[in-house]
C-alpha positions as CSV (number, residue, x, y, z in Angstrom):
1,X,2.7,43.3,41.2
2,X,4.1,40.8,38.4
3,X,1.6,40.0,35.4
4,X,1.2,36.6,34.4
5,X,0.1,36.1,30.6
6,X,-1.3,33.7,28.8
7,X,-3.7,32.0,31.0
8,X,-3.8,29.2,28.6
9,X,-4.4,25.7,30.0
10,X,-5.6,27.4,33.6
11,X,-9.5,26.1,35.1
12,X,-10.9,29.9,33.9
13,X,-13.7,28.7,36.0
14,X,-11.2,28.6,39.4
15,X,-9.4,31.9,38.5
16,X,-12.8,34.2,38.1
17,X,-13.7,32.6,41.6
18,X,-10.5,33.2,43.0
19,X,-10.6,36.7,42.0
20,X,-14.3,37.3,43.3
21,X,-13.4,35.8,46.5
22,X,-10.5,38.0,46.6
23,X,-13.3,41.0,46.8
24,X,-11.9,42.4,43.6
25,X,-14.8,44.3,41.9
26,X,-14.8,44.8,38.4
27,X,-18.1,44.6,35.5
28,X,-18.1,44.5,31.9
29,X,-17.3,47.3,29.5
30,X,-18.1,45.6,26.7
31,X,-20.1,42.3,25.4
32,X,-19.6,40.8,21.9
33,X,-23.3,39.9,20.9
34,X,-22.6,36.5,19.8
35,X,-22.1,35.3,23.1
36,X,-23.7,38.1,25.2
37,X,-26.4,40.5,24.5
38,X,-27.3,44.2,25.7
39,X,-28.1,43.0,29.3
40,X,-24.7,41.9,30.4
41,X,-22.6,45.2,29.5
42,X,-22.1,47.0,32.2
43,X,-23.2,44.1,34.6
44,X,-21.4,42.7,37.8
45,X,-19.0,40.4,37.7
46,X,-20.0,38.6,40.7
47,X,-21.0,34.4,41.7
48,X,-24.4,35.5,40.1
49,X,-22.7,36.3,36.9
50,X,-20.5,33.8,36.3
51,X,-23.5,31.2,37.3
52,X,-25.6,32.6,34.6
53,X,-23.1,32.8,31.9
54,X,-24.1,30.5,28.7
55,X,-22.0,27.5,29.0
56,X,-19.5,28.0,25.7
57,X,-18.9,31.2,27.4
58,X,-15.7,31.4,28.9
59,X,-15.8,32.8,32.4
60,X,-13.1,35.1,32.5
61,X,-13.8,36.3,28.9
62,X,-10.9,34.7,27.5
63,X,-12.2,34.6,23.8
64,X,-13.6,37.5,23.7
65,X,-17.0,37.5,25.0
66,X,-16.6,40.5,27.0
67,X,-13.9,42.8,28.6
68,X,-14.1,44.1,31.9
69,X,-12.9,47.1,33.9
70,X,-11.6,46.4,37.6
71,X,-12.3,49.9,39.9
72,X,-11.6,47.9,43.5
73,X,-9.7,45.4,45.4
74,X,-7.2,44.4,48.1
75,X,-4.5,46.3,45.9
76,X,-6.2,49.6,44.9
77,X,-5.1,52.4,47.3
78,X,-8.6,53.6,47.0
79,X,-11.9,52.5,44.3
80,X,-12.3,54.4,41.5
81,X,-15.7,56.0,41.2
82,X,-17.8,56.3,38.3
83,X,-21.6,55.7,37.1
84,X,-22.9,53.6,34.3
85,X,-23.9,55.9,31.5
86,X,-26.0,54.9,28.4
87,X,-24.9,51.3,26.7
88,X,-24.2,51.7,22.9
89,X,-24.2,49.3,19.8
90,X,-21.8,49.2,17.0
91,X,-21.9,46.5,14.4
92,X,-19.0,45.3,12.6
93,X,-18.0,46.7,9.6
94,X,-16.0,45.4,6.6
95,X,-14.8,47.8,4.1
96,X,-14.7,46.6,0.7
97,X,-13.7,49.0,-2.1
98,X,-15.2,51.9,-0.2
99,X,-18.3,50.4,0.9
100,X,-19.3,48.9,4.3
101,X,-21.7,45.5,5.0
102,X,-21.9,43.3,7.9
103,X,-20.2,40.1,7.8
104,X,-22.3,37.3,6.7
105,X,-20.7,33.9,7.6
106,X,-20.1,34.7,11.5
107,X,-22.1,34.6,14.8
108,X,-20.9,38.0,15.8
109,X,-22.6,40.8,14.6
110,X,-21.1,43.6,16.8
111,X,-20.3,44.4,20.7
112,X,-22.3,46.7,23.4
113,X,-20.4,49.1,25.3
114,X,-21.1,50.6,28.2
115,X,-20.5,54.3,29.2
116,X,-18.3,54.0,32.2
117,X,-18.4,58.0,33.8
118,X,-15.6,59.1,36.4
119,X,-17.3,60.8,39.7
């Protein structure tokens, strides 16, 4: 298996297509609430996904909309099990001489993770 980084200047749009059609299976861990809200972590990535995206969402969650965890595919020797447990919110925090406040100048107010439990 050889890694291939940075995507930059590939069609996002082919490669998440590519690897869906591939039958890799794989659904987000995590969403960053200024693209994404509670109802996408722990989703599927599948056509249906993808198709419902926001359009200044990148497709393969190249600037950081969401991160994913991949449990099948044609190069797993077997899927990895697990069950979605309970989606949790934590805003962003700036310390500032011992104190914490949200940011106030950016679209991004914290992510949602998703509880991913092995079976």
């Amino acid at each position: 298996m050889k890694a291939v980084f940075p995507l930059w200047k590939m069609d996002t749009a082919f490669l998440i297509r590519d690897f869906i059609g591939q039958q890799f299976k794989t659904l987000t861990c995590c969403t960053n609430d200024g693209y994404l809200g509670e109802e996408w972590a722990g989703r599927e990535i599948d056509l249906d996904f993808v198709n419902q995206l926001p359009s200044d969402t990148d497709p393969c969650g190249e600037n950081g909309e969401f991160h994913s965890f991949c449990y099948d595919g044609p190069l797993f020797q077997h899927k990895i099990h697990f069950t979605i447990g309970e989606k949790i919110y934590r805003p962003i925090e700036v310390k500032t001489n011992d104190t914490c406040s949200l940011p106030s100048d950016h679209s991004t107010r914290g992510f949602w993770f998703c509880d991913l439990i092995p079976v």
